[in-house]
C-alpha positions as CSV (number, residue, x, y, z in Angstrom):
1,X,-38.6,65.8,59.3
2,X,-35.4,67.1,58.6
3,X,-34.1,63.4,60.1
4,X,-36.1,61.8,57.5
5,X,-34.8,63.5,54.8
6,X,-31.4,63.1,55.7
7,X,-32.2,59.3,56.3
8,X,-34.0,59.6,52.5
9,X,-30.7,61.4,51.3
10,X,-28.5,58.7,52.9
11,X,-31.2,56.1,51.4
12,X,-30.8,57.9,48.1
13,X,-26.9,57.5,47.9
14,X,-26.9,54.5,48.9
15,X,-29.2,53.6,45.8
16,X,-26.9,55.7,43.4
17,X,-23.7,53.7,44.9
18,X,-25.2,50.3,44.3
19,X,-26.9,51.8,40.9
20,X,-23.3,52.8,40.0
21,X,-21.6,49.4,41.4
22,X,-24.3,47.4,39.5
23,X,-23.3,49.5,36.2
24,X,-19.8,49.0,36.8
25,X,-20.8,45.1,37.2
26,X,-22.7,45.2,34.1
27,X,-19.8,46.8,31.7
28,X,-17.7,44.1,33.2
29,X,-20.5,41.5,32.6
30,X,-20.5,42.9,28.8
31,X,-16.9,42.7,29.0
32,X,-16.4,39.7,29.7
33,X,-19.6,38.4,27.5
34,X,-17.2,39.9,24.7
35,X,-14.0,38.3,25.2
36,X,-16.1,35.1,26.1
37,X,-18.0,35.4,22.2
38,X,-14.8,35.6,20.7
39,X,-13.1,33.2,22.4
40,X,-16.2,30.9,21.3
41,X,-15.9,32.3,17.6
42,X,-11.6,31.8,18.0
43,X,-12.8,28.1,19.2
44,X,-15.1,27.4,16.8
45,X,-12.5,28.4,14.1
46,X,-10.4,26.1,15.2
47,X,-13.3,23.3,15.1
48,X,-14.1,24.2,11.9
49,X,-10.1,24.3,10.9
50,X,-9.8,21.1,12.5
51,X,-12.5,19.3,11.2
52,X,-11.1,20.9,7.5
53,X,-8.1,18.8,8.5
54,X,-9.7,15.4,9.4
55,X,-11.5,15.7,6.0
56,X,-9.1,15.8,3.8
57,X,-7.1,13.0,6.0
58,X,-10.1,10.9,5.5
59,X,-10.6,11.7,1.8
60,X,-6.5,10.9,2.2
61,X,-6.8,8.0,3.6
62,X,-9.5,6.6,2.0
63,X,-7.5,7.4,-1.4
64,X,-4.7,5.6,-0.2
65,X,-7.0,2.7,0.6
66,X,-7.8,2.8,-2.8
67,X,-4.2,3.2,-4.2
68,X,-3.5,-0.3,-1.9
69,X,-6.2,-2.0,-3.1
70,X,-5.6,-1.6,-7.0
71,X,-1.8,-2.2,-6.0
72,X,-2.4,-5.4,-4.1
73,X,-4.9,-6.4,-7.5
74,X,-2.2,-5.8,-9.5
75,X,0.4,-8.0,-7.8
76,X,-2.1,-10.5,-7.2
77,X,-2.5,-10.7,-10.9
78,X,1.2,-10.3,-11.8
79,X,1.9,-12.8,-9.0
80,X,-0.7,-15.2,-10.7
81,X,1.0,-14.8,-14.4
82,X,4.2,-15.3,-13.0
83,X,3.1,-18.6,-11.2
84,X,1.8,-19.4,-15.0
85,X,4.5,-18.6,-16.4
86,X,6.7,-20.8,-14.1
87,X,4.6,-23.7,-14.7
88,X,4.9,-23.5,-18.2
89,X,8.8,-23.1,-17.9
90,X,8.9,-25.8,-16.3
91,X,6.3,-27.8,-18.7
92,X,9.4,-26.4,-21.0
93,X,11.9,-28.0,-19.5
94,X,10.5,-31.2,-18.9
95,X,9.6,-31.6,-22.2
96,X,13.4,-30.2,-23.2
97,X,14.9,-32.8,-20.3
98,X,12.4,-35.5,-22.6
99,X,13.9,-34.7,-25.6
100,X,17.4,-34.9,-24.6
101,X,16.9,-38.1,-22.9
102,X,15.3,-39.2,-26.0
103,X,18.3,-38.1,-28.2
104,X,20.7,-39.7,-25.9
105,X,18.8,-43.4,-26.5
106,X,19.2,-42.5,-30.1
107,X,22.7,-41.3,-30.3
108,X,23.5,-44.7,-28.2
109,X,21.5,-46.7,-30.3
110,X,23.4,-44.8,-33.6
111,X,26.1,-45.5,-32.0
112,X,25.8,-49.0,-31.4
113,X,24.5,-49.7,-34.8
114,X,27.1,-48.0,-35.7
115,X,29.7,-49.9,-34.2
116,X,28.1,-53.3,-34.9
117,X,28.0,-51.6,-38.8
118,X,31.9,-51.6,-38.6
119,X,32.6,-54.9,-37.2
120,X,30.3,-56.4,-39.8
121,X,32.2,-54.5,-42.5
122,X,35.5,-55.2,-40.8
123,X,34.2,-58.8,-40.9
124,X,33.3,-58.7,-44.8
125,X,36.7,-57.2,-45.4
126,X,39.2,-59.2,-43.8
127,X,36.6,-62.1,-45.8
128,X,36.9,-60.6,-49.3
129,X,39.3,-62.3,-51.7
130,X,42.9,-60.3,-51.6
131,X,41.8,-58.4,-48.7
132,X,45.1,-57.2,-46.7
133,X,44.7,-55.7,-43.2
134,X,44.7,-52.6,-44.3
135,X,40.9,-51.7,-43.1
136,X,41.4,-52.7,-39.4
């Protein structure tokens, strides 16, 4: 009897040792469970940081989409006035390159009247009674 209650006592420690190793397991299971919960809540501060980030680069983004758009309006309509304005210079300067031709004819036909005006008088002159060449 005595054999089996050294064999029980043996059994005994063996169950404390593994009780003991399976504590020692567990606090390093725990442990572990720890470090791994705050690495997850570390991690998932960064998500949430991150994702922060990519929101305001969107609500960037999109703002500068908008910024483009109203510029790219704008020049389209300043780029539109402009061409309007062009045309209407050059309308101008038709009309202006018109009018000067115009004055031209009539400064050559004042001119030639002019000159025929001249030899007419001339003509009447050197005609008159008394006349001397004087006039020419």
């Amino acid at each position: 009897m005595l054999q089996d209650l050294d064999a029980l006592t043996n059994r005994i420690k063996q169950l404390v040792a593994i009780t003991q190793r399976l504590q020692s397991e567990q606090s390093d299971l725990l442990a572990q469970i720890k470090a791994l919960e705050a690495e997850r809540d570390r991690l998932a501060d960064t998500v949430s940081e991150r994702e922060s980030r990519v929101d305001s680069l969107v609500a960037t983004v999109a703002e500068s989409e908008s910024t483009l758009k109203a510029a790219r309006e704008n020049a389209q309509q300043t780029q539109q006035q402009l061409q309007l304005e062009l045309e209407q210079s050059r309308q101008r300067h038709l009309a202006a390159e018109q009018a000067l031709a115009n004055s031209q004819k009539n400064v050559e036909a004042l001119r030639s009247a002019s000159e025929k005006a001249r030899g007419q008088i001339d003509s009447l002159l050197v005609r008159l009674p008394g006349s001397s060449q004087e006039f020419s």
